[in-house]
C-alpha positions in Angstrom: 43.6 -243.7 -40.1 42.2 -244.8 -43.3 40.4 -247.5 -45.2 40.1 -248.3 -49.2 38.1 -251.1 -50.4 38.0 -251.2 -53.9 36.4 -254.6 -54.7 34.0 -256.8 -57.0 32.5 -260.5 -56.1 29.8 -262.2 -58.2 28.1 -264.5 -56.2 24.7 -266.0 -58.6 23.2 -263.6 -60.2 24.5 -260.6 -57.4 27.3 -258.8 -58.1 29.2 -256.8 -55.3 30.8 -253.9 -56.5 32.2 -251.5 -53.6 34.2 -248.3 -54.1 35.1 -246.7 -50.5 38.1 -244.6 -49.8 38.3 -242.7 -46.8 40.4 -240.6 -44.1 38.0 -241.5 -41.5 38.5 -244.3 -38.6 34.8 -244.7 -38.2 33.3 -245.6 -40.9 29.6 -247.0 -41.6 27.9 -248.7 -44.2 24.4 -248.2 -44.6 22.1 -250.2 -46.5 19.1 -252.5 -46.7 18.8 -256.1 -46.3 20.9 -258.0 -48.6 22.4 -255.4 -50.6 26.0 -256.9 -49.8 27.5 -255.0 -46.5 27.7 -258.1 -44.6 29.8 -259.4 -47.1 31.9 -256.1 -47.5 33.1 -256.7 -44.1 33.8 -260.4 -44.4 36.3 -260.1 -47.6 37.5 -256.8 -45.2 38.0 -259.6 -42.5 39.2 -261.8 -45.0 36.4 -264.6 -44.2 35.7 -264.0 -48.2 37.7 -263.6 -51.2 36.7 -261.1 -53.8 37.0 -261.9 -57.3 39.3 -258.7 -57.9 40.1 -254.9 -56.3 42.4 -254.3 -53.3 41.9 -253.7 -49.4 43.5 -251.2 -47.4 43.4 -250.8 -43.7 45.4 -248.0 -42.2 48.1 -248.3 -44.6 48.5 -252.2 -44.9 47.3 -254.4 -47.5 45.0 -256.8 -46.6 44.3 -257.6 -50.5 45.4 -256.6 -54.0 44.4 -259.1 -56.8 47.0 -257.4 -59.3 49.9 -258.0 -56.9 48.9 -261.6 -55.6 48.6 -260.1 -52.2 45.8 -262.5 -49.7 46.6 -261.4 -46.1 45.2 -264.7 -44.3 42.3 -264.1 -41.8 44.2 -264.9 -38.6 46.9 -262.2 -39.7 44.7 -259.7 -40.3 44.4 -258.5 -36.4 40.6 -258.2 -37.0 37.9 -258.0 -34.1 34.8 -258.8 -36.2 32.0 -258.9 -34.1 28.9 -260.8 -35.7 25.0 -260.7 -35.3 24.9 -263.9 -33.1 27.7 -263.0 -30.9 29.0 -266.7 -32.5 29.7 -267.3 -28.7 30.9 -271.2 -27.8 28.0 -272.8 -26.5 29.5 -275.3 -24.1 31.9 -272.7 -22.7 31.6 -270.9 -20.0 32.2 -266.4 -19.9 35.5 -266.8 -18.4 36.6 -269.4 -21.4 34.7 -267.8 -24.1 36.9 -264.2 -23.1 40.6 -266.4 -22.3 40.2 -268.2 -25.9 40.7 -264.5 -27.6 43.8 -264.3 -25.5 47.7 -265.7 -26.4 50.4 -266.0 -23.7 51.4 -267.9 -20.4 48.7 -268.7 -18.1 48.8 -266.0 -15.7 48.8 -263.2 -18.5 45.2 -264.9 -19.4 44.2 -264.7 -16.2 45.1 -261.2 -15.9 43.4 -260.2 -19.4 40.5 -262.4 -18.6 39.9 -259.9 -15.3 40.6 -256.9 -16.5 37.9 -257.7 -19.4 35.5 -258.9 -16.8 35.4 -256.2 -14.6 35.1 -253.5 -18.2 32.3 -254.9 -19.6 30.3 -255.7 -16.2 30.7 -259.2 -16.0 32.3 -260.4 -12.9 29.5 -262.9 -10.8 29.1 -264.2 -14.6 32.0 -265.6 -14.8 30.7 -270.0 -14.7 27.3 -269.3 -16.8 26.9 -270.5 -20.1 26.3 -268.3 -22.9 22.7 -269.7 -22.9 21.8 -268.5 -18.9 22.9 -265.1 -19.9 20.2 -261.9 -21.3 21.1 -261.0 -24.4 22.7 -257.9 -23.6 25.1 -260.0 -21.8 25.8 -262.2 -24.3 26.6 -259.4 -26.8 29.0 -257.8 -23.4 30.9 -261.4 -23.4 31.3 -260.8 -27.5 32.9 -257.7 -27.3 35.0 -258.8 -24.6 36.3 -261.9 -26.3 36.7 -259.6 -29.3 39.0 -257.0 -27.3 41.2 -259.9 -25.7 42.4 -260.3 -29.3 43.9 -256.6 -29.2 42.6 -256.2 -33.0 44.1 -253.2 -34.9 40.4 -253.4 -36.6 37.0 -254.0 -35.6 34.0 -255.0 -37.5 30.5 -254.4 -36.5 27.9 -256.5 -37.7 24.6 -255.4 -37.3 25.5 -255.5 -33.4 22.3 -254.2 -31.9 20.3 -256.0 -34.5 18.7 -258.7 -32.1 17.8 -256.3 -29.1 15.1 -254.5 -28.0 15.0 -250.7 -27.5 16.0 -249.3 -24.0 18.6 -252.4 -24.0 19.7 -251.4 -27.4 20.6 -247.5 -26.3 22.2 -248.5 -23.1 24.8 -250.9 -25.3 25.0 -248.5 -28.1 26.2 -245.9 -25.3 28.7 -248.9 -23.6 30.3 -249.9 -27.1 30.6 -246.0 -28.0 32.5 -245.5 -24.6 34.8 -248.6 -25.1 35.3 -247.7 -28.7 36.4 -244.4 -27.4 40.1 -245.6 -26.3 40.9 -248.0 -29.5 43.1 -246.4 -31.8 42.2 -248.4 -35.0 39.8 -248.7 -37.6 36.2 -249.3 -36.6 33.9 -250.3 -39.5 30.0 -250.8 -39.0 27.4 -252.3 -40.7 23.5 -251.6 -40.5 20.6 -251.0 -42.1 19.7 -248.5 -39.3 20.5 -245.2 -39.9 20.2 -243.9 -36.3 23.0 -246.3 -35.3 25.2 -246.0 -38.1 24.8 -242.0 -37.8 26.0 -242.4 -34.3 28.7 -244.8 -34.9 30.5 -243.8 -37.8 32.3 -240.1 -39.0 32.2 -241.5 -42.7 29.3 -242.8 -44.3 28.9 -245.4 -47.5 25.9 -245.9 -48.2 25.3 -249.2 -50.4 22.1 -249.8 -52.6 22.1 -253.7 -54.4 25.8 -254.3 -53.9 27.0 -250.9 -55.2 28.6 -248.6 -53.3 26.2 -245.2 -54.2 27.6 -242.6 -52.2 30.6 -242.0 -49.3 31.1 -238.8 -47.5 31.0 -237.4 -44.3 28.5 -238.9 -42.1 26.5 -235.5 -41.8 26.8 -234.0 -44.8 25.2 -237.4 -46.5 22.7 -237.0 -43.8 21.9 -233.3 -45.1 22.7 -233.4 -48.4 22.2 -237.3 -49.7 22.8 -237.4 -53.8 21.0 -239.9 -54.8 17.0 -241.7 -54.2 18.7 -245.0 -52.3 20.6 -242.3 -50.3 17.7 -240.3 -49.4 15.7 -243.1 -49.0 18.3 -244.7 -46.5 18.6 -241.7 -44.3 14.7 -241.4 -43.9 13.5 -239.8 -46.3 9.5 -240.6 -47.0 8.5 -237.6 -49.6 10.6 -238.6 -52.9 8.8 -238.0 -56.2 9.9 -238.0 -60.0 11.3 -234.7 -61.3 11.3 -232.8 -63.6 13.8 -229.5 -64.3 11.6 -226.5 -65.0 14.2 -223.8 -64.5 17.6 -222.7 -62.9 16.3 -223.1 -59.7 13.1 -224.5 -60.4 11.8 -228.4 -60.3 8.7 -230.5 -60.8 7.5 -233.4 -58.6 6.0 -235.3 -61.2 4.2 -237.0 -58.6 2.2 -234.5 -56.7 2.0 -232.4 -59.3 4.0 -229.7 -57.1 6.5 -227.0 -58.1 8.9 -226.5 -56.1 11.4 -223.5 -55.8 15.0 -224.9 -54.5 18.2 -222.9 -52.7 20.8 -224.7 -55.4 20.6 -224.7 -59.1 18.9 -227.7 -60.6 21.2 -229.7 -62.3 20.2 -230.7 -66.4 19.9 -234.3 -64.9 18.2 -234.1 -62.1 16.0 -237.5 -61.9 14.1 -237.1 -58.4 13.3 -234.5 -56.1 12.7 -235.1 -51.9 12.0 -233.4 -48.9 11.6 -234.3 -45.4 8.8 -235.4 -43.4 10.0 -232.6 -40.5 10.8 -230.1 -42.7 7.6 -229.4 -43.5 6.3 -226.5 -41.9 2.3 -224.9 -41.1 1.8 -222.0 -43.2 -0.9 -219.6 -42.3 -1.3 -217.7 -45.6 -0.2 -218.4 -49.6 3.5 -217.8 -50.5 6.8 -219.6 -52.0 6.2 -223.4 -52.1 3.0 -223.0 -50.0 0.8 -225.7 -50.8 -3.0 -226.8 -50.2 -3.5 -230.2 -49.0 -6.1 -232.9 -48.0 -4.9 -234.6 -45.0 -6.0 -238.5 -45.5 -5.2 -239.7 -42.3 -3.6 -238.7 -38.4 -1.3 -241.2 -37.0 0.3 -240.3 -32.7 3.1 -241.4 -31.6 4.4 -240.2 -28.1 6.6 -237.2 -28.9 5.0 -236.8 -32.4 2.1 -236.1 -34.9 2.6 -237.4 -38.5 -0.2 -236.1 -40.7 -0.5 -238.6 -44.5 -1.6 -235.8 -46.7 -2.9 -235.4 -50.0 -2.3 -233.2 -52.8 -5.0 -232.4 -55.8 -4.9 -234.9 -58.6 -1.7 -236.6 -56.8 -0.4 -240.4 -57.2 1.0 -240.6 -53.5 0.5 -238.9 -50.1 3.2 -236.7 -48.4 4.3 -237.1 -45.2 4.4 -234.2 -42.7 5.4 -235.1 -38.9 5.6 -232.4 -36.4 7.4 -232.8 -33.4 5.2 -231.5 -30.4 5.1 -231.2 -26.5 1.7 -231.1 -25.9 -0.1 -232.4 -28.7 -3.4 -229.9 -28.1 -0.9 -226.9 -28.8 -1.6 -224.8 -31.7 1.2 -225.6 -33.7 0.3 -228.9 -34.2 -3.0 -228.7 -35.5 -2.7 -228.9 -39.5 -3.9 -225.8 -41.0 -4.6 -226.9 -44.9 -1.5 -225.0 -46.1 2.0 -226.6 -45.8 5.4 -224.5 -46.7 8.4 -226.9 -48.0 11.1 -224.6 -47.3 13.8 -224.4 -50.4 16.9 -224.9 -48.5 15.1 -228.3 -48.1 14.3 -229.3 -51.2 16.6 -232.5 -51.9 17.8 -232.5 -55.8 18.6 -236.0 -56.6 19.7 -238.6 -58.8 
């Protein structure tokens, strides 16, 4: 399996400009709001044309500008799965699922069953895509999706619309169906828990530019640029400022940090994790004094906003505790950033 999509659009005053080539069959894009992954997967799914490049989906050409080649959408075998669900109002389950499905009568009705009974929908069957929860609705999408027998599936921002504890327990259901198809599954979000479970490649996009694509974990660890780290979760990014071979200063706090890798001559920023941060009892490498501003709880968690001497911006240290009266999470002053964490970026 593979995918390469190698494209530019210009729509206004944006400008889409992807570069993604990879061996993987799961493959996320990860970016914020409007920086043009939604439309990555509709010239994918052939619902837009770009202005030039060339698409690629396990080997066949879905695009190429240079060679004339404009695979029509209903060709395509694409599953594309939107935000809404884009379910027929006026239809009931059983017709929304059969209208994904070509052949004689009784091979819809036995489709239309099968489907029902995988995604948890018999007794559903007559409602309306307005009686059902939204979990249900989305359930009735990806069933009418799969009755197409797509060789490719598009996620768009699937769990986007649902709260929490509903949003796990369909993120686990879609993982397990996607677990016998055989093609390409591309997802979009701007959430990076989702997309780090979905996806073994990762392209991260930052205002229509593809910025980096890798392996889903190693981005996750080891993210190149600011819009990567950023994307990933990163809070602590600073300015920086090479000092030595492996030595770089965070312009912002003022702090010089000691890193595992060489810096490189054009190093721009510098970042470190939140949870990476660690206690420190007594002065050492990349020990640090701080002020801490300001204590916020959460239930599994103690994030401390801290302040350096003479800083522009607080750093973020978040512990991850049991019992939040233990000793290790009271904040002792001194705060170790540990140099195999110290992200060198650009």
């Amino acid at each position: 399996m593979s995918a390469e999509i190698k494209i530019k659009k210009k729509l206004g005053k944006f400008q889409l400009d992807v570069d993604i080539v990879t061996d993987s069959s799961r493959l996320g894009i990860l970016g914020s709001s409007g920086c043009g992954k939604s439309m990555t997967l509709r010239c994918v799914a052939g619902v837009e044309r770009p202005d030039s490049g060339r698409i690629v989906v396990d080997g066949k050409v879905l695009f190429d500008s240079e060679k004339g080649i404009d695979v029509p959408p209903q060709k395509r075998k694409v599953g594309f799965l939107f935000q809404n669900y884009a379910l027929f109002p006026t239809m009931s389950v059983e017709k929304n699922i059969a209208a994904g499905i070509t052949g004689s009568k009784e091979e819809k009705r036995r489709q239309v069953e099968h489907l029902l009974a995988m995604f948890r929908l018999r007794g559903l069957e007559d409602h309306l895509p307005g009686q059902l929860s939204g979990g249900q609705q989305q359930r009735v999408a990806m069933a009418r999706m799969m009755a197409s027998r797509p060789e490719i599936i598009l996620l768009d921002e699937p769990f986007s619309a649902l709260d929490g504890h509903l949003r796990d327990d369909l993120q686990r259901e879609v993982l397990e169906t996607l677990k016998n198809f055989d093609g390409t599954v591309m997802i979009v979000s701007h959430n990076r828990d989702e997309t780090y479970k979905f996806s073994d490649a990762l392209s991260i996009m930052d205002s229509g530019r593809t910025v980096q694509t890798g392996s889903t974990r190693e981005i996750f660890a080891h993210p190149r640029s600011r819009a990567a780290a950023r994307l990933t979760g990163c809070k602590n990014i600073s300015p920086a400022k090479k000092l030595g071979d492996k030595l770089v200063l965070a312009t912002d706090w003022g702090l010089r940090l000691h890193t595992q890798e060489a810096v490189p001559d054009n190093v721009k920023f510098v970042g470190f994790r939140a949870f990476a941060l660690q206690n420190a009892r007594e002065p050492g490498i990349n020990v640090f004094p701080f002020t801490l501003r300001e204590t916020i709880e959460a239930p599994f968690e103690i994030q401390y906003i801290l302040e350096a001497e003479g800083a522009q911006w607080p750093v973020w240290f978040k512990l991850a505790v049991p019992d939040k009266n233990a000793p290790e999470a009271e904040f002792t002053g001194l705060v170790r950033i540990p140099e195999s964490s110290v992200l060198l970026l650009d």
